[in-house]
N, C-alpha and C positions, 0 to 999 in steps of 0.2 A: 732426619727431620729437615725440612725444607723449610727456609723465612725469609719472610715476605720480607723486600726489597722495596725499600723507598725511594719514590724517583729525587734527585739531587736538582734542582733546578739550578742553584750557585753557577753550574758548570753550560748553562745557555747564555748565548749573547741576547743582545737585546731583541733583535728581531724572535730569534726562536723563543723568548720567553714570551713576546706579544701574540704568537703564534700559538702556543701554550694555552694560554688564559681566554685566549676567543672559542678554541676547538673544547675544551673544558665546561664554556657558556653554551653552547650547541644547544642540549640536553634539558637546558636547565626552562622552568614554565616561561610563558612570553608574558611581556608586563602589561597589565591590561588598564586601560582609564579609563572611566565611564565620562561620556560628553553630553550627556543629557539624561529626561525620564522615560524618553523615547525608544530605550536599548540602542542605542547608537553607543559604539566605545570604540576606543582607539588600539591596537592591539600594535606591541613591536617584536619580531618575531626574526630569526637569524635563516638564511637561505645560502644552496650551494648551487650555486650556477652555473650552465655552459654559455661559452658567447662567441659565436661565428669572429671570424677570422676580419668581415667586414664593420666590426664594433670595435674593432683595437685603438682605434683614435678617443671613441667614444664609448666606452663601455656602462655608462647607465642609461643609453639613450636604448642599448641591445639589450640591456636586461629588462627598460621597459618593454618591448616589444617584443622579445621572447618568451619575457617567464609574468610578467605583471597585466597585460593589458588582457589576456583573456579567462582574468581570473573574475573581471568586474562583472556585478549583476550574478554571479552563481556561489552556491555552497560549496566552501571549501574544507575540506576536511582533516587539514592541517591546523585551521584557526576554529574551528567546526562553528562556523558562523557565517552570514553574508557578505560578501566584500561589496561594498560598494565605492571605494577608491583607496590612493594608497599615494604616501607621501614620506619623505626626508630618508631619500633609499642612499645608506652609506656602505663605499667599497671598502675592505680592506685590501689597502694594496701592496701588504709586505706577505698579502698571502695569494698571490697569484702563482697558479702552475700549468708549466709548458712541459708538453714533453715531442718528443718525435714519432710517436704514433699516433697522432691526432693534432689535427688545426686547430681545435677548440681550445679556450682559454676554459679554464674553471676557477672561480674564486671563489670567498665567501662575501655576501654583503646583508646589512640589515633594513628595514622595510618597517615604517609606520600605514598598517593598514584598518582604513573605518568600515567598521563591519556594522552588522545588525543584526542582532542574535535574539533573536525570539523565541521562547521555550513552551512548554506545555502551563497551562494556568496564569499563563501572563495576559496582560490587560494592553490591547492596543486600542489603536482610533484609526476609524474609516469614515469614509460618505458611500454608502450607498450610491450605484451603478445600474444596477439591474435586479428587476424585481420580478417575479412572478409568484403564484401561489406553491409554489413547491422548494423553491430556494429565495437567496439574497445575497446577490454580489457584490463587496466592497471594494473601494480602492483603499490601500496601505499608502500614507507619504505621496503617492502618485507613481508609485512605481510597482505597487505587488495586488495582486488579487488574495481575495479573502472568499470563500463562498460558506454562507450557512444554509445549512438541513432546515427542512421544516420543522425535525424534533425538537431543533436547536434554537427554533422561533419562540417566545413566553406565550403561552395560552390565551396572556389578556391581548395578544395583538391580532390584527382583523388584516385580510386583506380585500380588498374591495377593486371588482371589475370596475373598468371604465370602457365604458360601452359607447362612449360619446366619441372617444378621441380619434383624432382620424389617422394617426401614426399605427401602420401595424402591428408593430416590435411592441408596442404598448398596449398591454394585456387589461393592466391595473396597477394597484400602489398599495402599500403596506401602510396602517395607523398605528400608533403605539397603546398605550393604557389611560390616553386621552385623549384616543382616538383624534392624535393629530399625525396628519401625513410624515414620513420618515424622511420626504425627499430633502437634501441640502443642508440634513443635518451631520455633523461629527459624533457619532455613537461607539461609545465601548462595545467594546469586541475581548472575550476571552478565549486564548487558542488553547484550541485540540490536538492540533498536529502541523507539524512543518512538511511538505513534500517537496521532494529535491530532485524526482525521477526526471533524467535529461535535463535539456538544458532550462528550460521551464519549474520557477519556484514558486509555489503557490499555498497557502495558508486554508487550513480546514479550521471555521471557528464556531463560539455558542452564543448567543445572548442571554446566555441562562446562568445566573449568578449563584452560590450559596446554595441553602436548601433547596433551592429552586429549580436547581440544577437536572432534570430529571426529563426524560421524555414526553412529549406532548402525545404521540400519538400510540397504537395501539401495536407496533414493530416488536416490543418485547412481548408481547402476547397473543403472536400467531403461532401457529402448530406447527411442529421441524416436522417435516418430509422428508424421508430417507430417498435419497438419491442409487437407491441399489436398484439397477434392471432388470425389469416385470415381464416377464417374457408371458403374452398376452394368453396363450393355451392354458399353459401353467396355473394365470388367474384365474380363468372360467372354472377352471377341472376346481381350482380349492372351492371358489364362492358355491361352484353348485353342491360340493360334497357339504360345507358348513350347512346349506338349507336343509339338505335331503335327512341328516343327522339327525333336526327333530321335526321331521315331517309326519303327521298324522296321518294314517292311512286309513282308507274304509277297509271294512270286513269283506270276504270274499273267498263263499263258500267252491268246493266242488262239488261235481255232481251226485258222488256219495255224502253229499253234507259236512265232511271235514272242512277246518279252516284254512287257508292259503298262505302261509307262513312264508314273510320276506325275507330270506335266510341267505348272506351272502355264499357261505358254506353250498348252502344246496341250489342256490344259483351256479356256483362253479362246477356242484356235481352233476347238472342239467347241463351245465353246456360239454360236459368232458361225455356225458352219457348221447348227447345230442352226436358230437363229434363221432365217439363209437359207432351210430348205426348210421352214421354218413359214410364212415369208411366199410361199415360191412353191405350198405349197399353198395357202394361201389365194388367190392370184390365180387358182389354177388353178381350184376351187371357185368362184371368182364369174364367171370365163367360161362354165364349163358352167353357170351357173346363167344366166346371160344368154341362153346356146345356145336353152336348152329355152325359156324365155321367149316367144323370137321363135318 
């Protein structure tokens, strides 16, 4: 039976116990403040860095510029939130390591960074940007796009052409439920979804709050279309067989007065009968042709 064995730390000096206790914190959640009602929070989070050989005088100037400056303005998936800057970045420097197969230094150091962490059903503010009748684009803070759907527009708001203006980009404007223009105002925004595709972040929102919350337009109640290929012969041959199915036929005697019976049966047996005295004229025709030959 094998037991488990307790690490002894007594028997570390000091640095390897400092050493100990930072690589132990790694793992452990990053500590989050919240610095406003804005979702702006301060996040401190532990990193392991390489730093070129040209940083050894100054090693937070290369961790800036290596591993921190083109995190800003994108979703990072380590703080899974927006970094928009980052401050009081500490080395530890009993834990730096060198070795002889690499110029690169790696240490550990820590990082207070301000994110912006927007989730699904949260409630932001924008000014409206850009308007037309089919969407409405917001600015975030002055740094992020918002665009809403029309489904995602309230039914009591109108949009109205301006026919007068002589800017072309300027279609019309949006009024709200009292029917007063939307432009230059700060309007609640609840988001739908955050997109993070490239480097580009961009916000999909509603203005539709509560029960309210429900499509305006008529999207949930068009017909699915099956996307399987109709290969166009295939369709003629079915539609005209579904007509022909219950087609009423006139009466139509022969010349002995019997009925005319559309019999696929004896359609097939007309043409196999038909075929027969094709082939026996034909054999007839090539013995009389033989006849005269000889």
């Amino acid at each position: 039976m094998t037991t488990k064995r307790s690490l002894d730390l007594t028997a570390f000096n000091t640095n390897e116990l400092k050493a100990y206790n930072f690589i132990q914190s790694i793992n452990k959640k990053a500590k989050i403040t919240k610095h406003s009602d804005d979702l702006f929070y301060s996040i401190t989070t532990k990193l392991y860095v390489s730093l070129a050989p040209m940083y050894i005088n100054n090693p937070e100037e290369g961790i800036i510029n290596q591993h921190l400056n083109h995190k800003i303005m994108k979703y990072d998936n380590n703080v899974n939130a927006i970094i928009i800057g980052f401050k009081n970045i500490k080395i530890q420097e009993d834990l730096l390591k060198l070795n002889f197969e690499s110029p690169f230094i790696f240490l550990y150091c820590t990082v207070d960074f301000i994110v912006w962490n927007p989730k699904r059903n949260d409630t932001i503010k924008g000014y409206p940007f850009i308007q037309s009748e089919s969407h409405i684009g917001f600015l975030i803070h002055d740094l992020f796009n918002c665009y809403i759907k029309l489904q995602d527009i309230p039914d009591t708001w109108k949009f109205i052409y301006d026919e007068d203006s002589d800017d072309s980009t300027n279609i019309g404007y949006w009024v709200d439920e009292n029917e007063e223009p939307i432009n230059g105002k700060k309007i609640d925004i609840k988001v739908k979804q955050l997109k993070t595709n490239g480097k580009m972040v961009s916000i999909e929102g509603s203005l539709i709050f509560g029960d309210n919350a429900k499509s305006n337009n008529n999207v949930n109640n068009l017909t699915i279309v099956s996307n399987k290929k109709i290969v166009f012969d295939d369709e003629v041959s079915k539609t005209n067989q579904d007509a022909h199915k219950d087609l009423t036929l006139s009466k139509i005697e022969n010349n002995d007065g019997s009925e005319v019976i559309y019999d696929e049966s004896k359609s097939e047996q007309s043409k196999d009968d038909n075929s027969s005295d094709s082939d026996n004229s034909s054999d007839s025709d090539s013995s009389e042709a033989s006849d005269s030959s000889e």
